[in-house]
C-alpha positions as a printed NumPy array, in Angstrom:
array([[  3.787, -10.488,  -0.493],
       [  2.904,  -6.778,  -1.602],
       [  2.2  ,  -8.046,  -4.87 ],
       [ -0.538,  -9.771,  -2.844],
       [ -1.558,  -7.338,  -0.535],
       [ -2.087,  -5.005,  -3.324],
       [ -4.345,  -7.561,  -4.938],
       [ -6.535,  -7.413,  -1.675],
       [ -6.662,  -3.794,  -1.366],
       [ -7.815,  -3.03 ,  -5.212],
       [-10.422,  -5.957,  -5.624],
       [-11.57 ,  -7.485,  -2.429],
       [-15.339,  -6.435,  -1.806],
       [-17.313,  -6.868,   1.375],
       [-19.1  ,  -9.574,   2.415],
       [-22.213,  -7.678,   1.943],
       [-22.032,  -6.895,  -1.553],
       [-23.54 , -10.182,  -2.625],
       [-24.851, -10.941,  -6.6  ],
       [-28.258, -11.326,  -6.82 ],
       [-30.538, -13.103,  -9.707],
       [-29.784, -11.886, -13.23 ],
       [-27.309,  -9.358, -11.872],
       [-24.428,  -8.3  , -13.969],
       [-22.054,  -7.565, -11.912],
       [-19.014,  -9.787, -12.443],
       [-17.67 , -10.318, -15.338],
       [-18.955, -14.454, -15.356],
       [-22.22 , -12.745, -15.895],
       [-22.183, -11.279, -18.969],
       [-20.184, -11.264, -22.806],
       [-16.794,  -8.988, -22.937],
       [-17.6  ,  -9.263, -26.665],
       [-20.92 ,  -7.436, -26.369],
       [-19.292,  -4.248, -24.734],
       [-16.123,  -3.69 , -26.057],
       [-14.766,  -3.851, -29.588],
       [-10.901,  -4.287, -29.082],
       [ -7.828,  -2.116, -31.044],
       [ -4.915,  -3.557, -31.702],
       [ -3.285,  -5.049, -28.143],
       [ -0.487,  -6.952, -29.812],
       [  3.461,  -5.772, -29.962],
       [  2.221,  -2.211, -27.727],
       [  5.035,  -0.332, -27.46 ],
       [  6.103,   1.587, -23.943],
       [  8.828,   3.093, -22.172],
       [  8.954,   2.513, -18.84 ],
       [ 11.036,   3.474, -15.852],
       [ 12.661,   0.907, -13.386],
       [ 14.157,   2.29 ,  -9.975],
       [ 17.008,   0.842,  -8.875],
       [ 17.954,   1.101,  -5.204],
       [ 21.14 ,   3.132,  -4.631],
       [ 24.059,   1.506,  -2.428],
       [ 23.058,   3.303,   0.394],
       [ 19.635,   2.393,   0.688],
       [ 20.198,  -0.2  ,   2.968],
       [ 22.424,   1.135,   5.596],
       [ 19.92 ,   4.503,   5.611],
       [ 17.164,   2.401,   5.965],
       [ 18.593,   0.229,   9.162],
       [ 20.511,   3.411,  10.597],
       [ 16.713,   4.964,  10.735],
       [ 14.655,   2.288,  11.567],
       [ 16.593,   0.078,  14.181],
       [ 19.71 ,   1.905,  15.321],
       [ 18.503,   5.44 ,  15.873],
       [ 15.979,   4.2  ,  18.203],
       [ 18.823,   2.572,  20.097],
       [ 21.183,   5.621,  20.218],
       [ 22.664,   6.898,  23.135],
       [ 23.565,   9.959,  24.53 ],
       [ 27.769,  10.361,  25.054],
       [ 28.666,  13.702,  26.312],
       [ 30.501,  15.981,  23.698],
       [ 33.413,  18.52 ,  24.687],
       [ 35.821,  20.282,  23.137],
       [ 34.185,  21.385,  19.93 ],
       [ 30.605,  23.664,  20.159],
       [ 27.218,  22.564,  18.577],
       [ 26.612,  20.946,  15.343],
       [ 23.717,  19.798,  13.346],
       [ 22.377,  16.306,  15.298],
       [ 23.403,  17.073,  18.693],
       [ 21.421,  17.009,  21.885],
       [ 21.722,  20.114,  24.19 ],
       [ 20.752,  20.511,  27.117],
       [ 19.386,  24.064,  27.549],
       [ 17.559,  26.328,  29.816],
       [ 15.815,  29.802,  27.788],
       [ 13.154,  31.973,  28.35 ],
       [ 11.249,  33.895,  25.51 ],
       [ 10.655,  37.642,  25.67 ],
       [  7.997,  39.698,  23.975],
       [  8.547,  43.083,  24.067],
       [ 10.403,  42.594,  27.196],
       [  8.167,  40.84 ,  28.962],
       [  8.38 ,  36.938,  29.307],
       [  5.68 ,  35.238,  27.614],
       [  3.531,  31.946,  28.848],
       [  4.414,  28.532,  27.338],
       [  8.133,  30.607,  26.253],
       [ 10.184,  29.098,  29.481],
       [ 12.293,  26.162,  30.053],
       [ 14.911,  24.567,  32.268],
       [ 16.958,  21.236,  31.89 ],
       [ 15.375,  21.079,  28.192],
       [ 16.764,  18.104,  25.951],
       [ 17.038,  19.547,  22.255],
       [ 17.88 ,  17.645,  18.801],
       [ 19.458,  20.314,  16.724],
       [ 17.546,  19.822,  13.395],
       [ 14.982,  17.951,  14.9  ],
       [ 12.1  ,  21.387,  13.733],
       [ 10.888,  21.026,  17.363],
       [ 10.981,  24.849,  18.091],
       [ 10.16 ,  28.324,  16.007],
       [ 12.258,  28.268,  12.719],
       [ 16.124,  29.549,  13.626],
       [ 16.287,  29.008,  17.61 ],
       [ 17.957,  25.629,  16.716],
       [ 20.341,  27.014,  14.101],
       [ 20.912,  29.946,  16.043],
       [ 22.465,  27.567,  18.459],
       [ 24.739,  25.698,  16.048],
       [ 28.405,  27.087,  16.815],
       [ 27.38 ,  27.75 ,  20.723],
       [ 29.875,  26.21 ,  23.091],
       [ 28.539,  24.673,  26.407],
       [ 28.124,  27.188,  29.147],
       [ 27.501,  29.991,  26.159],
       [ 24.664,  32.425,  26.944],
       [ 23.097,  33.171,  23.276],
       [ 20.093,  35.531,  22.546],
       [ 18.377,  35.069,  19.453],
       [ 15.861,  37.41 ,  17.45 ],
       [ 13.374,  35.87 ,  16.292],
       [  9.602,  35.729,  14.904],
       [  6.833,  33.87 ,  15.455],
       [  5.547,  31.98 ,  12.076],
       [  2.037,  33.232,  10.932],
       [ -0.499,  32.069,  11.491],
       [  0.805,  30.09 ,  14.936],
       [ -1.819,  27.735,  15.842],
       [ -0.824,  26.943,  18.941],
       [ -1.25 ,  30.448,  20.221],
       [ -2.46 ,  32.553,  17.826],
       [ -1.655,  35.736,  19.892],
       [  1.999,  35.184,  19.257],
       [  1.421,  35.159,  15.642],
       [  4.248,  36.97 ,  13.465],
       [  5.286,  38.551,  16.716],
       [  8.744,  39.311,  17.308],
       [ 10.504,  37.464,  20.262],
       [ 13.754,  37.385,  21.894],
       [ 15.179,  34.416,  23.778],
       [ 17.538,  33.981,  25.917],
       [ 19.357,  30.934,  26.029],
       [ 22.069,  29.138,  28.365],
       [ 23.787,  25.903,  26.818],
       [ 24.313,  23.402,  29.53 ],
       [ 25.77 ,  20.618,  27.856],
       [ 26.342,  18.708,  24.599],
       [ 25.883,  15.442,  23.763],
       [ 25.98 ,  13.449,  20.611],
       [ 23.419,  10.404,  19.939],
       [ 26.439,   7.119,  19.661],
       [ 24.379,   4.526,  17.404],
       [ 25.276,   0.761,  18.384],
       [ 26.722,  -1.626,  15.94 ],
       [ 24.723,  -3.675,  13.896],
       [ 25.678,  -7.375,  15.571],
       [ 23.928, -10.702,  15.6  ],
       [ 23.195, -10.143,  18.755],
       [ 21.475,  -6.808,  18.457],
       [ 19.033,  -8.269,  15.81 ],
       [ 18.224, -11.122,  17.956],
       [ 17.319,  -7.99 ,  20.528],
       [ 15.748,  -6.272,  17.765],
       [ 13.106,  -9.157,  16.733],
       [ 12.112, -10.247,  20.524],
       [ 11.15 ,  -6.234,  21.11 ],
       [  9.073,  -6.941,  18.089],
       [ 10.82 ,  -5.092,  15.605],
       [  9.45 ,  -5.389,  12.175],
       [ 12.761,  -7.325,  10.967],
       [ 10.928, -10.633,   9.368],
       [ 12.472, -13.684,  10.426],
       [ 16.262, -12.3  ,  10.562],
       [ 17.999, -13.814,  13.103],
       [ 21.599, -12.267,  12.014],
       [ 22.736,  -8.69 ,  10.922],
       [ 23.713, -10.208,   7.191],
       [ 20.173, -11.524,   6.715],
       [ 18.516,  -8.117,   7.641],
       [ 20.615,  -6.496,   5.441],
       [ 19.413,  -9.006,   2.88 ],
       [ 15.874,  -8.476,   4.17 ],
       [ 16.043,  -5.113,   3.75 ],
       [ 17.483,  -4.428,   0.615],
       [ 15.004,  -7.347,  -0.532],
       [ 12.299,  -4.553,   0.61 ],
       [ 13.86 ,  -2.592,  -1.722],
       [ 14.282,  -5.15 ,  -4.49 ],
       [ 10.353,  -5.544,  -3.95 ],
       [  8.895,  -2.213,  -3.402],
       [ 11.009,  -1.247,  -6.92 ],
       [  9.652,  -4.462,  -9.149],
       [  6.265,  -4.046,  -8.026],
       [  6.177,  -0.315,  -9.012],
       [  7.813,  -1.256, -12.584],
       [  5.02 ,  -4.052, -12.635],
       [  2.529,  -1.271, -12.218],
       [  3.7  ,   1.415, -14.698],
       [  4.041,  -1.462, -17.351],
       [  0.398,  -2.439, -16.7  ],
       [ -0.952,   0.821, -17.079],
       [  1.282,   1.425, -19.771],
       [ -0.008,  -1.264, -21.868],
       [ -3.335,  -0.901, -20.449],
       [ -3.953,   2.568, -21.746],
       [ -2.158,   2.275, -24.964],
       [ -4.859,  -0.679, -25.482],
       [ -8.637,   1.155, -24.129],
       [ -7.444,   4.18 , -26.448],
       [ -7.317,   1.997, -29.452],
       [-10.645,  -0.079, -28.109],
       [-14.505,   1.515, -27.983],
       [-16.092,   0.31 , -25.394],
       [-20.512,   0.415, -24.793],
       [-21.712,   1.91 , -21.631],
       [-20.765,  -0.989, -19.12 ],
       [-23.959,  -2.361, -16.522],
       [-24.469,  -0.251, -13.534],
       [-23.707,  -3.187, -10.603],
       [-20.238,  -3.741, -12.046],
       [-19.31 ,   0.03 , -12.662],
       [-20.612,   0.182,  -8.768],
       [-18.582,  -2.739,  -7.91 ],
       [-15.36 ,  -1.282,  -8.784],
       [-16.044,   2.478,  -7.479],
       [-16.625,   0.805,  -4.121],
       [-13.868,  -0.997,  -4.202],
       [-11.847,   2.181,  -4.563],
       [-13.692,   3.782,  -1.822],
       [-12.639,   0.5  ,   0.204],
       [ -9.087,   1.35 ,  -0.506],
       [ -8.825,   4.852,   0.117],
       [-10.896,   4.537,   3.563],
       [ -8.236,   1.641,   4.457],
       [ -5.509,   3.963,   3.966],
       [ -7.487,   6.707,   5.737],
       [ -8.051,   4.622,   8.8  ],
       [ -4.276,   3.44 ,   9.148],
       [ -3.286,   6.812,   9.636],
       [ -6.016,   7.633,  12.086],
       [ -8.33 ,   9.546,   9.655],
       [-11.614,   9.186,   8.495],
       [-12.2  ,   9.295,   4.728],
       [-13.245,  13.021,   4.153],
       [-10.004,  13.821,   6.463],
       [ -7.613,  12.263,   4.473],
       [ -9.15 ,  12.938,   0.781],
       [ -9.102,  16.953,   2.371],
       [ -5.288,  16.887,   3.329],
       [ -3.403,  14.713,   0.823],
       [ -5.812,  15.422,  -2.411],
       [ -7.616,  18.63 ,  -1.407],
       [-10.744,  16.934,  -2.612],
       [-14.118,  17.709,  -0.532],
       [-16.891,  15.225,  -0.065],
       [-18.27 ,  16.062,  -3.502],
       [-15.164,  15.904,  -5.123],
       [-13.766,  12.615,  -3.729],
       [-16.982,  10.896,  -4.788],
       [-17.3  ,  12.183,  -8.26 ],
       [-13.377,  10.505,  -8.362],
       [-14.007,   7.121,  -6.957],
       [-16.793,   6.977,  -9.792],
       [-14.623,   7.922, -12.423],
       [-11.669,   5.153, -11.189],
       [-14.333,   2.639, -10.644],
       [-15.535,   2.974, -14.45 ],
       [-12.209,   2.863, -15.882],
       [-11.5  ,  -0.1  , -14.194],
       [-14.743,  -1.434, -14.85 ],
       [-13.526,  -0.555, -18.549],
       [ -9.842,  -2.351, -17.805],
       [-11.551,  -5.558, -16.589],
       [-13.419,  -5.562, -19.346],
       [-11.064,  -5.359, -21.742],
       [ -8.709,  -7.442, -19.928],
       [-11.735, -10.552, -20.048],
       [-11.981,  -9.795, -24.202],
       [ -8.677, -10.449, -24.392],
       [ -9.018, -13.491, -22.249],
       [-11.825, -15.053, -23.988],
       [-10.074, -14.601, -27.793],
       [ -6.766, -16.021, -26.751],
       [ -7.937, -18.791, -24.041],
       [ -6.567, -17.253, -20.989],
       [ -9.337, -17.822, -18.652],
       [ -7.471, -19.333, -15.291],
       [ -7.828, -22.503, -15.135],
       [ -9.193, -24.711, -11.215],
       [ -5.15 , -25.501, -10.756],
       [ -3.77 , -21.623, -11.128],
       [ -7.011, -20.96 ,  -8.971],
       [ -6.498, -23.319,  -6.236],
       [ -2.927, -23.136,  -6.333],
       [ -2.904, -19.032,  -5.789],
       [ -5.681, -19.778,  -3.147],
       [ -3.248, -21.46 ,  -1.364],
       [ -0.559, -19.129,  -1.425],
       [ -3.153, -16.023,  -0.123],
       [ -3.9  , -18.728,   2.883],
       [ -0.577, -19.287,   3.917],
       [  0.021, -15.391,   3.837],
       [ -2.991, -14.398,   5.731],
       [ -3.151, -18.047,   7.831],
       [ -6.549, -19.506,   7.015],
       [ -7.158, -22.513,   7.349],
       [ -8.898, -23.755,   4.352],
       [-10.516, -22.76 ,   1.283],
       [-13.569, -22.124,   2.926],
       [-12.122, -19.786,   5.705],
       [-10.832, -18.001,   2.824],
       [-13.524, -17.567,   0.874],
       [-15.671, -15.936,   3.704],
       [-13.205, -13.091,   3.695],
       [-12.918, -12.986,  -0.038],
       [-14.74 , -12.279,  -2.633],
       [-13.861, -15.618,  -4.715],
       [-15.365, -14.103,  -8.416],
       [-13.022, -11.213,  -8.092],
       [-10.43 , -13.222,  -7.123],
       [-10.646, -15.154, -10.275],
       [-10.996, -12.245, -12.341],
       [ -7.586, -11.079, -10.937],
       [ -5.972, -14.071, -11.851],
       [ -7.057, -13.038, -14.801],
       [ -6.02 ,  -9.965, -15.198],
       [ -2.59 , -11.066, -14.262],
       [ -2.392, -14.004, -16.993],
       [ -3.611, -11.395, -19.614],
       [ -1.071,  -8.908, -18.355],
       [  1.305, -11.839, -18.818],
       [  0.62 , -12.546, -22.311],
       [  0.691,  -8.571, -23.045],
       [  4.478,  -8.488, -21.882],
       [  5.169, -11.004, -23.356],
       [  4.177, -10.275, -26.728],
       [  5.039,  -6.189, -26.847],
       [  8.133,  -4.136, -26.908],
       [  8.763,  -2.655, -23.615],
       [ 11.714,  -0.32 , -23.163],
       [ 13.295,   0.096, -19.635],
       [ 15.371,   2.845, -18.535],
       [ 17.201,   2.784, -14.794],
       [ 16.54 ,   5.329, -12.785],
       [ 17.909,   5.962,  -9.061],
       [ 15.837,   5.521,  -6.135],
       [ 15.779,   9.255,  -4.213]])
């Protein structure tokens, strides 16, 4: 399925972008032949790393994402504070003597290690037994955006442990999963706590082959355009492909509640100008890839043929529930479609006749 997905996000164009008379911009419309002269793409060499999902993987992954959330709170005594408990606390923040505003609270439910407060009032509390009093120097990070007037500024606070509590996570049953997938708990169709484990590490198993799938492609894919020369490729398909990279990225942007310019800024430190001047650049070199990919094609007859395209049709229906081929097609741009099928089948053939070296390497 993320095989699939991916498939979507890299090549699917709107709706809007339709191909007018004479245009050139799918690769039906014109001759590979005529703009690239090919290198060698036969027995390419690469080395290529394959993760491998360490035997913990899977009870992390279930511990974080469906028992934490069902954790409770079981009173601790005996021992003081440790990393991951819950105290309840009462403190009150002093600036040169003087309590500050927003520095106060009572009855005040803390995770130790949770990053919630100033950096060293939660470790300053590891060791504290309940009914301690602690006080604890500290310093204001600068800048502080929340209140810029306490930037850098030293602080005391003063600090009464209540209580301690540890968070008790519940077994993994049958009968929890069952709980789990009627709350609507992303667990697939698991029914049972040995099929989410299998669903999980399957996640795993996935996520892993799909980013070995992608490191050989590029692998072979590069080794192949530096050995090829290629002629400067028609506008509409070099156009094609940059927007379908600004697709992507603004589909990523928007599931995380950005707009485009907000999430280019923070995770590539790119401005308008600079984002732009990179979608062009991606969209030719894939313009290039396709390109290259559809010379290969045409000399060794692996043009899909209407049973590999119908039958993958049918498969992106049942994922995405349409109805029929026609439903389908008036989300999806058919002609790149095809040319992914393509790609893949060429891809294919490029495995299968190079020498590709694996080493394993550890999931962090």
């Amino acid at each position: 399925m993320k095989r699939k997905i991916y498939v979507l996000a890299v090549m699917l164009v709107s709706s809007l972008f339709l191909t007018a008379c004479g245009s050139k911009e799918y690769l039906k419309d014109v001759k590979a032949e005529k703009y690239v002269t090919l290198g060698d793409y036969m027995g390419i060499e690469a080395s290529v790393e394959k993760m491998e999902v360490p035997a913990d993987a899977v009870d992390t992954y279930i511990e974080e994402n469906f028992l934490a959330p069902k954790a409770e709170a079981a009173p601790v005594t005996g021992r003081p504070v440790q990393e991951g408990d819950v105290v309840n606390i009462d403190f009150v923040g002093y600036q040169d003597g003087v309590a500050f505003d927003g520095g106060t609270g009572t009855d005040f439910d803390l995770t130790i290690g949770s990053g919630r407060f100033i950096g060293g009032f939660e470790d300053g509390l590891i060791g504290a037994n309940e009914g301690d009093q602690v006080s604890l120097d500290l310093s204001f990070p600068d800048p502080y955006t929340p209140n810029p007037d306490l930037s850098g500024a030293p602080v005391v606070f003063e600090v009464t442990v209540n209580s301690i509590s540890e968070n008790k996570l519940p077994e993994l049953t049958d009968e929890l999963v069952k709980q789990l997938s009627a709350e609507g708990y992303q667990v697939g169709t698991c029914q049972t706590a040995a099929e989410l484990r299998e669903w999980v590490r399957d996640l795993y198993e996935q996520s892993a082959q799909s980013t070995y799938d992608n490191q050989v492609e590029t692998a072979l894919a590069s080794a192949i355009m530096d050995n090829s020369t290629f002629k400067e490729l028609p506008e509409e398909m070099v156009e094609r492909f940059t927007k379908s990279v600004e697709n992507t990225m603004s589909a990523r942007a928007a599931s995380v509640g950005m707009t485009l310019a907000q999430y280019m800024q923070l995770y590539q430190g790119m401005d308008e100008a600079g984002y732009k001047a990179a979608f062009q650049e991606n969209g030719e070199r894939m313009a290039k890839q396709y390109m290259m990919y559809q010379a290969i094609a045409d000399r060794e007859g692996l043009a899909p043929t209407e049973e590999e395209i119908s039958k993958e049709a049918s498969a992106l229906m049942t994922v995405y529930n349409y109805s029929s081929e026609e439903e389908l097609a008036k989300s999806v741009d058919m002609e790149a479609f095809k040319e992914d099928l393509m790609r893949k089948k060429v891809v294919a053939f490029l495995i299968e006749n190079g020498n590709i070296q694996t080493t394993a390497t550890i999931i962090d």
